[in-house]
C-alpha positions in Angstrom: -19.0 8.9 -0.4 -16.4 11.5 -2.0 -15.0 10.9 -5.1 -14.5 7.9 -7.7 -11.5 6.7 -8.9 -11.6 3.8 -11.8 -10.2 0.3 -11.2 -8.5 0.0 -14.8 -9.2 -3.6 -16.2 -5.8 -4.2 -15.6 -5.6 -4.3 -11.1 -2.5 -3.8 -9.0 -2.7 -6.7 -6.6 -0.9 -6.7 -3.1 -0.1 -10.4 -2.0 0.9 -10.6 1.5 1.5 -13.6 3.5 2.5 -14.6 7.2 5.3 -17.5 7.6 2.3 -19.9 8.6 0.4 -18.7 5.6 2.9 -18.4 2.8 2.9 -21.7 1.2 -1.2 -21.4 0.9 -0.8 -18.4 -0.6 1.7 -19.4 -3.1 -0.4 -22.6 -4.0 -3.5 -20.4 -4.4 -1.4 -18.2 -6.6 -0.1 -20.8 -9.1 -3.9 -22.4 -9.1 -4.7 -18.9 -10.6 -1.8 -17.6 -12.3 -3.6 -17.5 -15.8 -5.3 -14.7 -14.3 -3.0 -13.2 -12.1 -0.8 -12.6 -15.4 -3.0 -10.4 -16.9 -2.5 -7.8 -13.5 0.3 -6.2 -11.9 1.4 -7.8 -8.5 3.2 -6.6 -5.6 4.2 -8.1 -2.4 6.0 -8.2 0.8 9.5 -9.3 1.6 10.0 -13.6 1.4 6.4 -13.6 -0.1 7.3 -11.4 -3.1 10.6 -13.7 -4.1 8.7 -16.9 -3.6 5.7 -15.5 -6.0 8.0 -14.2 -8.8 10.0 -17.8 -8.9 6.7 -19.8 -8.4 4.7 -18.0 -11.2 7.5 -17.1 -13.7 5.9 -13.4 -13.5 7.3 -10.4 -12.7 6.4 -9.3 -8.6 7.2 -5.7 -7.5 8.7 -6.7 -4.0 8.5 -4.5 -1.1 10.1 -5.0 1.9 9.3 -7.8 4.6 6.0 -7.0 6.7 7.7 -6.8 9.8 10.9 -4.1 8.6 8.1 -1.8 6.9 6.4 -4.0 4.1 3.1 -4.0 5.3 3.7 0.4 6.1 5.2 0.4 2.4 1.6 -1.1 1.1 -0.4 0.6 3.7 1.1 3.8 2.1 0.3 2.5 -1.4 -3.6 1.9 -0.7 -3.9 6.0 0.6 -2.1 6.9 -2.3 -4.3 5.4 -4.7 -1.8 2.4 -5.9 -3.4 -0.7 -4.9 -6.7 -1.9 -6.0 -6.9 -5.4 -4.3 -5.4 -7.1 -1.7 -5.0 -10.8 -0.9 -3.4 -11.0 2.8 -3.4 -14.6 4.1 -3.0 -13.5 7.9 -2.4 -16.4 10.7 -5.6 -15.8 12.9 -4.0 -18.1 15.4 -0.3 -17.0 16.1 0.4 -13.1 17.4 2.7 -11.4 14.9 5.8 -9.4 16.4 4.3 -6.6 13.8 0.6 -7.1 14.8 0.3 -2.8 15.0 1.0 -2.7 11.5 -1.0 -5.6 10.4 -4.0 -3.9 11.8 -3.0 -0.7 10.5 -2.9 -2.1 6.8 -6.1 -4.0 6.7 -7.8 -0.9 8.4 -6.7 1.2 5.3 -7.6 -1.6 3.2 -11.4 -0.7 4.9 -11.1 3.1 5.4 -9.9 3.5 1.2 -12.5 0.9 0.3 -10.7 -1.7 -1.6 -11.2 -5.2 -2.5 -9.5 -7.4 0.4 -9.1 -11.0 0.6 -7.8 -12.5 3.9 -8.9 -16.4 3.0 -8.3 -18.4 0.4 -12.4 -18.4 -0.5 -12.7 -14.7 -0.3 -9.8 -14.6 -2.8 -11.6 -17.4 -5.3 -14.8 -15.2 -5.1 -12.9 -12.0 -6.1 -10.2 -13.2 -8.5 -13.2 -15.0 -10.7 -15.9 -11.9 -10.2 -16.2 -10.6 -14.0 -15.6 -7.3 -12.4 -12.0 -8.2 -12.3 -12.3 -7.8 -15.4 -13.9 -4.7 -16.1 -13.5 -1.6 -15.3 -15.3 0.1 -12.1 -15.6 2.8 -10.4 -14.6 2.5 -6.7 -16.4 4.8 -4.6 -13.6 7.0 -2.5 -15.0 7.8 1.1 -15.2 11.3 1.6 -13.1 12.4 4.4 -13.1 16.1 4.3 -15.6 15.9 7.7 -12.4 13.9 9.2 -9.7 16.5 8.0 -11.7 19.4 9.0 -12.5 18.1 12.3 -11.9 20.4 15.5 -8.6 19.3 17.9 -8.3 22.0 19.8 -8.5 21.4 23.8 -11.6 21.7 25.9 
């Protein structure tokens, strides 16, 4: 591992949804909105409007996953920005934006952050006392990567 960088008690929390997926998402949201308040959330496109009027609280919305939403939070987990995400992904219907979809949840792996892509995994991570705490994430070391030789055979 490289570096650490601290999870401030206060997380940023992605919430991203598919149209099969968005309603659970919002009900799982509003059974936990006493402690979703005390962190700042942003989502994706139709998700991010839904959450904000659902919860009464303030949603940083990005655009929709399939115009560049899911690249926008992609680009916010390599820079640092996101500590958690909750993505509620339909295992069972192929997405029109599937590339970026698996591009975002393998940032989600490669930066190490906490990812929820069910309902359960979210419960188990929203009531961990680490969520509120603060901890120091481990940042994979990825000089090896960078430093790698491309040159031609």
């Amino acid at each position: 591992m490289g570096d650490t960088r601290i999870f401030r008690t206060s997380k940023t929390v992605a919430l991203v949804a598919h149209d099969n997926k968005k309603e659970d998402l919002i009900s799982w949201a509003v059974t936990n909105k006493d402690v979703l308040c005390k962190h700042q959330l942003v989502a994706t496109g139709t998700t991010g409007k839904l959450l904000e009027e659902k919860l009464q609280l303030p949603v940083k919305k990005l655009l929709s996953g399939p115009l560049g939403g899911d690249q926008q939070v992609g680009s916010m987990i390599a820079e640092g920005e996101i500590d958690m995400i909750v993505f509620f992904w339909d295992p069972m219907e192929a997405q029109p934006h599937d590339s970026d979809v698996k591009a975002l949840l393998r940032l989600a792996v490669a930066w190490n952050i906490l990812m929820a892509c069910n309902r359960t995994t979210a419960d188990f991570i929203l009531t961990s006392k680490l969520m509120n705490e603060e901890y120091a994430l481990s940042v994979p070391d990825f000089s090896k990567y960078l430093q790698r030789n491309i040159g031609k055979k």
